[in-house]
MMTF fields as JSON, N, C-alpha, C and O atoms, coordinates in Angstrom:
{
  "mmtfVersion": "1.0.0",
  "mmtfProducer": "UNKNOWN",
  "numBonds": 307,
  "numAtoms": 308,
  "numGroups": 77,
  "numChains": 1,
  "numModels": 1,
  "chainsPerModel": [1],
  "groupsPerChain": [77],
  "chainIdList": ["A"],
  "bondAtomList": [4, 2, 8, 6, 12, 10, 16, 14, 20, 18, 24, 22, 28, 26, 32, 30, 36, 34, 40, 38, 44, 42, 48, 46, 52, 50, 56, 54, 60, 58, 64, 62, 68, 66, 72, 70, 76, 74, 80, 78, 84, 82, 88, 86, 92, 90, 96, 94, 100, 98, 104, 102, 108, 106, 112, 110, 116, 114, 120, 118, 124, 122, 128, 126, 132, 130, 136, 134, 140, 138, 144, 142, 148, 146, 152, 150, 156, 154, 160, 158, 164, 162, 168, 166, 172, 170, 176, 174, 180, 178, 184, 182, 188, 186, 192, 190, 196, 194, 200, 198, 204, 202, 208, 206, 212, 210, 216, 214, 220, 218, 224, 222, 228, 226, 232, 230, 236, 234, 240, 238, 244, 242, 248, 246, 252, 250, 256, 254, 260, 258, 264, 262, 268, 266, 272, 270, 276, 274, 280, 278, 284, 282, 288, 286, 292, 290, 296, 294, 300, 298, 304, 302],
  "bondOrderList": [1, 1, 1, 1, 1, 1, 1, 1, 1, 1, 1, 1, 1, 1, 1, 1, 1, 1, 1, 1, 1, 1, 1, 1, 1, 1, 1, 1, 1, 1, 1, 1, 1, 1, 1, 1, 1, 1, 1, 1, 1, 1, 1, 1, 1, 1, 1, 1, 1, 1, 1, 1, 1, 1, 1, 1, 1, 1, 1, 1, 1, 1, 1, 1, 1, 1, 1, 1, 1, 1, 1, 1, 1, 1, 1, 1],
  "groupList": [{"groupName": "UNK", "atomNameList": ["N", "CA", "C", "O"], "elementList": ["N", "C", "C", "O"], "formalChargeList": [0, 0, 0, 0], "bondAtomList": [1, 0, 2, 1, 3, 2], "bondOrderList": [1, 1, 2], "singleLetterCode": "X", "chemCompType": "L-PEPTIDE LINKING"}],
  "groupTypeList": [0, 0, 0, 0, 0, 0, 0, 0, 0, 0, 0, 0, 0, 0, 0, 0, 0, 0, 0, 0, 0, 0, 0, 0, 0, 0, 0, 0, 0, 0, 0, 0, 0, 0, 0, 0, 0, 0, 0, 0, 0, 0, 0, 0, 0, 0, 0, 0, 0, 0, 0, 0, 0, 0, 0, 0, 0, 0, 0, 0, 0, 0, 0, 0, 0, 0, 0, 0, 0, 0, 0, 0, 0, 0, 0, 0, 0],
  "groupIdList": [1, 2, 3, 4, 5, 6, 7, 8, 9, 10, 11, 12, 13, 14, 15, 16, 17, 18, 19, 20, 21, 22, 23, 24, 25, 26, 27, 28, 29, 30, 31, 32, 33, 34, 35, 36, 37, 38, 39, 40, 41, 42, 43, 44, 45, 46, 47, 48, 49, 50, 51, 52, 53, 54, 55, 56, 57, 58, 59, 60, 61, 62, 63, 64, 65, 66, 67, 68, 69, 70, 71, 72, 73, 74, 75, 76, 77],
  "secStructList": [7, 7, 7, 1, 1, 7, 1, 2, 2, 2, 2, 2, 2, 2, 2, 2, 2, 6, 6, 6, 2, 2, 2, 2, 2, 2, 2, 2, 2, 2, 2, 2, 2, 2, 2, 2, 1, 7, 7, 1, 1, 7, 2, 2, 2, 2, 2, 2, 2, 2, 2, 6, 6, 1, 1, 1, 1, 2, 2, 2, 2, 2, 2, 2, 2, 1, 7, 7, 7, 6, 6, 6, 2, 2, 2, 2, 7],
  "xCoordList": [19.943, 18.596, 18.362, 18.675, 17.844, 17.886, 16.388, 15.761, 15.688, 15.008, 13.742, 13.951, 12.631, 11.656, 11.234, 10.749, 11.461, 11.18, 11.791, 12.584, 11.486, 12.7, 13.09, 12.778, 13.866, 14.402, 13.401, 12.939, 12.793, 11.814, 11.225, 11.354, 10.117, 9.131, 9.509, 8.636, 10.595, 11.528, 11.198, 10.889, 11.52, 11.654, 10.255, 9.921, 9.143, 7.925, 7.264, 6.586, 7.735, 6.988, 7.502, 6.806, 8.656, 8.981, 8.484, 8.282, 8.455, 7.31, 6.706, 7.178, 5.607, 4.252, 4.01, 2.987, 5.048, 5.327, 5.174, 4.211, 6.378, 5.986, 4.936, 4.963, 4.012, 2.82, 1.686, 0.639, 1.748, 0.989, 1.111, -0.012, 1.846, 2.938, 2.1, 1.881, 1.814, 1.498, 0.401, -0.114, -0.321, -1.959, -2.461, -3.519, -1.711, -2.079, -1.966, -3.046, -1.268, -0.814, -2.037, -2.568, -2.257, -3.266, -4.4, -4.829, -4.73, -6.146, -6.105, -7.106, -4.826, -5.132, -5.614, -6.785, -4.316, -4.569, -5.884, -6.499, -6.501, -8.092, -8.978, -9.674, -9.005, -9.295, -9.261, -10.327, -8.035, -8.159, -8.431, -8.734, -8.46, -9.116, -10.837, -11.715, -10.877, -12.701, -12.976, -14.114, -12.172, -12.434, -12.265, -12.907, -11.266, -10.723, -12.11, -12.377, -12.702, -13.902, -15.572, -16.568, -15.299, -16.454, -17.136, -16.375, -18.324, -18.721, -20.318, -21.066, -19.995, -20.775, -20.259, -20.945, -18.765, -18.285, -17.321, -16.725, -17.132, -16.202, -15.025, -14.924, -14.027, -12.961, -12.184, -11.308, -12.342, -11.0, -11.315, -10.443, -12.84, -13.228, -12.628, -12.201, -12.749, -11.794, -10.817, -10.275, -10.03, -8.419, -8.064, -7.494, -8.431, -8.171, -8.701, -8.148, -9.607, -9.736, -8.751, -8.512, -8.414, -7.058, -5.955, -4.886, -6.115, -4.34, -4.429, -3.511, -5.351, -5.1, -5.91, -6.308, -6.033, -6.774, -5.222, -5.251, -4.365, -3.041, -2.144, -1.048, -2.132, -1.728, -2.957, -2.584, -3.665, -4.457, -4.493, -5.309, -3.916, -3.103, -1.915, -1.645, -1.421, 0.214, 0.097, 0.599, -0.329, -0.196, -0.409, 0.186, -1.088, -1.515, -0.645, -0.527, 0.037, 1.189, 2.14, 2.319, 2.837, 3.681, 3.787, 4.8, 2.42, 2.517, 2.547, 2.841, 2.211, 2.608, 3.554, 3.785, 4.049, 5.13, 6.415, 7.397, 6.062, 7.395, 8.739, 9.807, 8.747, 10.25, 10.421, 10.611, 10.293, 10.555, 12.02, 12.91, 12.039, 12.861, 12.253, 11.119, 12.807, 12.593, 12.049, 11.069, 12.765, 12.203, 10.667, 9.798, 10.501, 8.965, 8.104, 7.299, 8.196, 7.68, 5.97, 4.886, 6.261, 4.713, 3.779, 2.588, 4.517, 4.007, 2.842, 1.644, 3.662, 2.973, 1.924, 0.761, 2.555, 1.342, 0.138, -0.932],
  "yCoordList": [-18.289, -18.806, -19.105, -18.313, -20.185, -20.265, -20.268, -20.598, -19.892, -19.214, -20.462, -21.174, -20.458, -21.528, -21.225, -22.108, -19.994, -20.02, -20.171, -19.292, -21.432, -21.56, -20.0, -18.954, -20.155, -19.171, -18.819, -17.682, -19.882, -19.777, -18.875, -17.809, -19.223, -18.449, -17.372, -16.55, -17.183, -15.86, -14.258, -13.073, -15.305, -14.045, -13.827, -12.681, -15.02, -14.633, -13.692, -12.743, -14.33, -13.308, -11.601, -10.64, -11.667, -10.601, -9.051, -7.871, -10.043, -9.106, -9.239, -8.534, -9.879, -10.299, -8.797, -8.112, -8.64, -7.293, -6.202, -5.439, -6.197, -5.105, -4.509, -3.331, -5.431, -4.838, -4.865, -4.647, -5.146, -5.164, -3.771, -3.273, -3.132, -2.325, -0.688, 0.383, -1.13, -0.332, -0.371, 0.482, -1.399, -1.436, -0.482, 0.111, -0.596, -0.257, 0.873, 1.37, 1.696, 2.714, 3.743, 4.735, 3.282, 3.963, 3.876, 4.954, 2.98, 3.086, 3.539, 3.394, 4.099, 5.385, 6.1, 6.48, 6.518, 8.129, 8.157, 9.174, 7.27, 7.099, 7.492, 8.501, 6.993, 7.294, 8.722, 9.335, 9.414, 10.868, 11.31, 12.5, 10.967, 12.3, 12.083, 12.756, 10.997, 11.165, 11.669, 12.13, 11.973, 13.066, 14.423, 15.377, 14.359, 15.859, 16.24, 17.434, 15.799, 15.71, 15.967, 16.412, 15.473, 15.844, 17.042, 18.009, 17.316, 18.458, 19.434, 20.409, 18.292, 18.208, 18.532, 18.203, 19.33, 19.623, 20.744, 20.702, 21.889, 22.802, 22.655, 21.466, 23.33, 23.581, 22.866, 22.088, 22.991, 22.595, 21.258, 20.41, 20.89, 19.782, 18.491, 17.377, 19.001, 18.306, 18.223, 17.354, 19.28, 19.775, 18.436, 17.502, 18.418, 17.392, 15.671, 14.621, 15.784, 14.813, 13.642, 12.435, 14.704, 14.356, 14.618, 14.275, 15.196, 15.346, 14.126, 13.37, 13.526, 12.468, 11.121, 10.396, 10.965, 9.894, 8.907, 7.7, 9.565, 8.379, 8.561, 8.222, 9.11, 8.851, 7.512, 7.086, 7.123, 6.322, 5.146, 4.276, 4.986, 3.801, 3.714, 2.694, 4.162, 4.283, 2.468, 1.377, 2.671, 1.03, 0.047, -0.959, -0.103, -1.405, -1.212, -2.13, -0.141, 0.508, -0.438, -1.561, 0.199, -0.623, -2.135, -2.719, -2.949, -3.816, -4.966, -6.149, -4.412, -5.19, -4.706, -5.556, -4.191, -3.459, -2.816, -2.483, -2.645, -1.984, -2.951, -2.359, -4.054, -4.879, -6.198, -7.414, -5.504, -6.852, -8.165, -8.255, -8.712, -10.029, -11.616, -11.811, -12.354, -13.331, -13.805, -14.549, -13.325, -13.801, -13.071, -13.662, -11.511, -11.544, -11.375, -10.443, -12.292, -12.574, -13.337, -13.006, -14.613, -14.741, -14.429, -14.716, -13.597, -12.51, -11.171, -10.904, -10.769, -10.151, -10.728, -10.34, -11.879, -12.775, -12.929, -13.523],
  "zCoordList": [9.72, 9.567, 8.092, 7.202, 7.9, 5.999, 5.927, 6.933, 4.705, 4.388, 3.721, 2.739, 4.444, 3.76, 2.154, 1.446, 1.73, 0.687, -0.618, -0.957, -1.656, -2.713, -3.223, -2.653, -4.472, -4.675, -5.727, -5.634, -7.123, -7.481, -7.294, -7.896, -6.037, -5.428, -4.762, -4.483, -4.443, -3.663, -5.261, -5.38, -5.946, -7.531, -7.865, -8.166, -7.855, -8.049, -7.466, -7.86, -5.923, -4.958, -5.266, -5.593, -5.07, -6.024, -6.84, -6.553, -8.109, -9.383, -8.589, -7.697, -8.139, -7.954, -6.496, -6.461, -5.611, -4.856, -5.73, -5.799, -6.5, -6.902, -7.92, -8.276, -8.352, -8.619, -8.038, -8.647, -6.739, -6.011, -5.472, -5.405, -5.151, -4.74, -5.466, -4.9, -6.896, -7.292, -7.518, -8.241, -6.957, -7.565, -5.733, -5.524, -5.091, -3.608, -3.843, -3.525, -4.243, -4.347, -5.203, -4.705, -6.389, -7.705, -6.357, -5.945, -5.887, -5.551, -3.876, -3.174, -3.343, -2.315, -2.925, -2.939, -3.818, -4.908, -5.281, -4.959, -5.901, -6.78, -5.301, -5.411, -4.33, -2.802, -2.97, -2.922, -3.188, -2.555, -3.915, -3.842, -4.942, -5.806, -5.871, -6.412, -5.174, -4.853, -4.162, -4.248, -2.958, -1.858, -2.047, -1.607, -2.796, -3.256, -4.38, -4.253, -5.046, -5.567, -5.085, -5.654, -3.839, -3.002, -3.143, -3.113, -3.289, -3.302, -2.174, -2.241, -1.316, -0.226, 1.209, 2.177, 1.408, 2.47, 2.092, 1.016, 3.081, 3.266, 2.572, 2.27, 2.15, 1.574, 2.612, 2.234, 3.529, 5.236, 5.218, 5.024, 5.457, 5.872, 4.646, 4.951, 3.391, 2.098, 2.05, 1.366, 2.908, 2.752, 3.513, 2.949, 4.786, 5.971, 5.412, 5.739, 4.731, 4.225, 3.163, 3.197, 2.338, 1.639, 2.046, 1.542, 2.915, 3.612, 4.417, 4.1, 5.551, 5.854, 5.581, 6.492, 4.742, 4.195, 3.407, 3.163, 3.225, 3.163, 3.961, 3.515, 5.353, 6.315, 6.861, 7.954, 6.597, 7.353, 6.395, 6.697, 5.519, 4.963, 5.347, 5.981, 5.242, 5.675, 6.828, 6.557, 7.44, 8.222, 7.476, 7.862, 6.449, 5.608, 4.579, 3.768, 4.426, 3.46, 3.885, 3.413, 4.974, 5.704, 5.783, 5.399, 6.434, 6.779, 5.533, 5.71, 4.353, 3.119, 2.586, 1.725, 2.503, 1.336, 1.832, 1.169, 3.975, 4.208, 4.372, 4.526, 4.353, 4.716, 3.395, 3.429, 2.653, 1.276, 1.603, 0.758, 2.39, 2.748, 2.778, 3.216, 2.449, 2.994, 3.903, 3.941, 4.805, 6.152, 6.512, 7.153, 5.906, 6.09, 5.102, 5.094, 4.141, 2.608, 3.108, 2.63, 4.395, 4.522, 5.137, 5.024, 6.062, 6.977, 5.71, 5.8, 4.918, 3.505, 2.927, 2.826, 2.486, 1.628, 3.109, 2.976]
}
């Protein structure tokens, strides 16, 4: 299967991943230290909060960032 995307834009897309990559990332974390911050709920009720509050990214995790190829480069974008 050859690949619609030049090679150009193959390398752009690229960088352009991996800082995306990491801007997704800072602003779970920034997510859970506002929760972990909270000061309006139980110790448990916070615990659970930040324990799964990036399990509940984890899909939009995935669905941008888990298969870096070609073939699903516009599937990402």
């Amino acid at each position: 299967m050859t690949s619609r995307i030049p090679e150009s834009d193959w390398r752009q897309f690229k960088r352009v991943h991996v800082q995306l990559l990491e801007r997704f990332c800072a602003r779970v974390l920034e997510e859970v230290a506002v929760a972990a911050k909270a000061t309006d709920g139980a110790a448990l009720d916070l615990y659970d909060c930040v324990h799964t509050l990036p399990k509940d990214r984890d899909r939009a995790f995935r669905n941008a960032f888990g298969d870096c190829r070609r073939s699903t480069a516009e599937g990402q974008l």
